[in-house]
Every structure is written in structure tokens, then in C-alpha cells.
C-alpha positions as CSV (number, residue, x, y, z in Angstrom):
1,X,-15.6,5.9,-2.3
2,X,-17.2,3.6,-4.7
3,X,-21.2,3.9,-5.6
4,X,-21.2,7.3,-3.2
5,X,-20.5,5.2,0.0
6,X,-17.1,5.3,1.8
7,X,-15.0,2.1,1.4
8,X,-12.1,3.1,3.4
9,X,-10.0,5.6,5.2
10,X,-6.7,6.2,4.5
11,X,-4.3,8.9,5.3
12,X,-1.9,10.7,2.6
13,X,1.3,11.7,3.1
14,X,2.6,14.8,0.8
15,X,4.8,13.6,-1.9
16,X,3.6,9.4,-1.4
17,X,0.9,8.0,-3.6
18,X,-1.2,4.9,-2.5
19,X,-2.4,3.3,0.4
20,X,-0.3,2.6,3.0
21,X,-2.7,2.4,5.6
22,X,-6.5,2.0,5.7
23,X,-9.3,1.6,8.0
24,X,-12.7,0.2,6.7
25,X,-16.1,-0.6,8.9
26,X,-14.9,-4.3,9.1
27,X,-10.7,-4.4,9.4
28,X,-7.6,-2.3,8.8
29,X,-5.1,-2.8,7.2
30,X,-1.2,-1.6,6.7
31,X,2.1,-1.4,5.0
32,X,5.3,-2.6,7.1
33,X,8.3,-3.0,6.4
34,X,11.1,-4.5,8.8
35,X,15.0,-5.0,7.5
36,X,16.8,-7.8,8.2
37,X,20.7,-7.6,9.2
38,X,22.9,-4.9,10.2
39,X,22.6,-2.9,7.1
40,X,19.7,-0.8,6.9
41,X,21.1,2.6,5.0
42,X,20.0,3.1,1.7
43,X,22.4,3.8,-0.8
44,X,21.1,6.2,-4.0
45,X,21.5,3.0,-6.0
46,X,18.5,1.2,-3.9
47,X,16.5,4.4,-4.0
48,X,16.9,4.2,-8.0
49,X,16.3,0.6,-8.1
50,X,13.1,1.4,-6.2
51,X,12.2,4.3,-8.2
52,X,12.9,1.9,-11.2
53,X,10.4,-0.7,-10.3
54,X,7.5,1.4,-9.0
55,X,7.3,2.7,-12.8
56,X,8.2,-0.4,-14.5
57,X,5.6,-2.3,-16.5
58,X,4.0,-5.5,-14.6
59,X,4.8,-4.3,-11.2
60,X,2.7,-3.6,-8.8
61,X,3.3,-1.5,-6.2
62,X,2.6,-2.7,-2.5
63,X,0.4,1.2,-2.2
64,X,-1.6,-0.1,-5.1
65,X,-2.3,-3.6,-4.4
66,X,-3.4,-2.2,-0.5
67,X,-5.4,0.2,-2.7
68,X,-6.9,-3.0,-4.7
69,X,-7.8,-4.4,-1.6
70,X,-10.3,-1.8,0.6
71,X,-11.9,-0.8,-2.8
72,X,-12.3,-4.8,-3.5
73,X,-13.0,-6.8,-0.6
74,X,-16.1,-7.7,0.3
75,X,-16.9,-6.8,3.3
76,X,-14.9,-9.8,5.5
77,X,-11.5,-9.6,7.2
78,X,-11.3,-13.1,5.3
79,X,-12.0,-11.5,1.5
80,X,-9.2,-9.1,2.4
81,X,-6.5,-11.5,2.9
């Protein structure tokens, strides 16, 4: 919400923070991911290295930036991208 008008919709899941889908009155928008290769476990070392980089300083998250986006666009599929 921003200026008491709704900007966007997104939904939440527990124990996620950020947007990772979002619907506004003029586009949507989401997060995916695809893995290249054969390989697509996660060890606990890449879930550490993620964990890592979510909190390190001058990252930013792809949740946040999708955040950025629906609270900052104008009001254009165009300004959104």
C-alpha cells in the first residue's frame, strides 16, 4: 500500500520474506527459477552459501528487488521492466 491505495498483491508463504509473486491493476509479475544440468540437489553447503548472501551487505535479494518494483513502477508493464 503506499498513500492508502493498494499497489500490489502478493501472496506470503510462512517462514519466506519478500515478494515472489505480485499482481498489480496493470501486470504481474514473478520469481522463477529453472536449473540447468543434471544436478539439481542442494547440498547444506549451497543452502549456507544462500543463507550467506541473503544477509550479506550490498546484496539484494531477488524478493526485495520484485518488492522494489510493484511499490516503484509507474503504472506501465514498460516501467516495471
Amino acid at each position: 500500500m503506499k498513500n492508502g491505495k493498494i499497489l500490489a498483491k502478493a501472496p506470503s508463504i510462512a517462514g519466506f520474506y519478500g515478494v515472489y509473486t505480485a499482481i498489480t491493476k496493470w501486470y504481474s509479475l514473478s520469481y522463477n527459477v529453472r536449473f540447468s544440468g543434471s544436478n539439481t540437489a542442494h547440498t547444506k553447503e549451497d543452502m549456507w552459501t544462500n543463507l550467506k548472501l541473503e544477509i550479506a551487505d550490498g546484496y539484494l535479494p531477488m524478493q526485495n528487488l520484485l518488492a522494489m518494483i510493484v511499490t516503484n513502477s509507474s503504472n506501465t508493464y514498460e516501467s516495471a521492466v
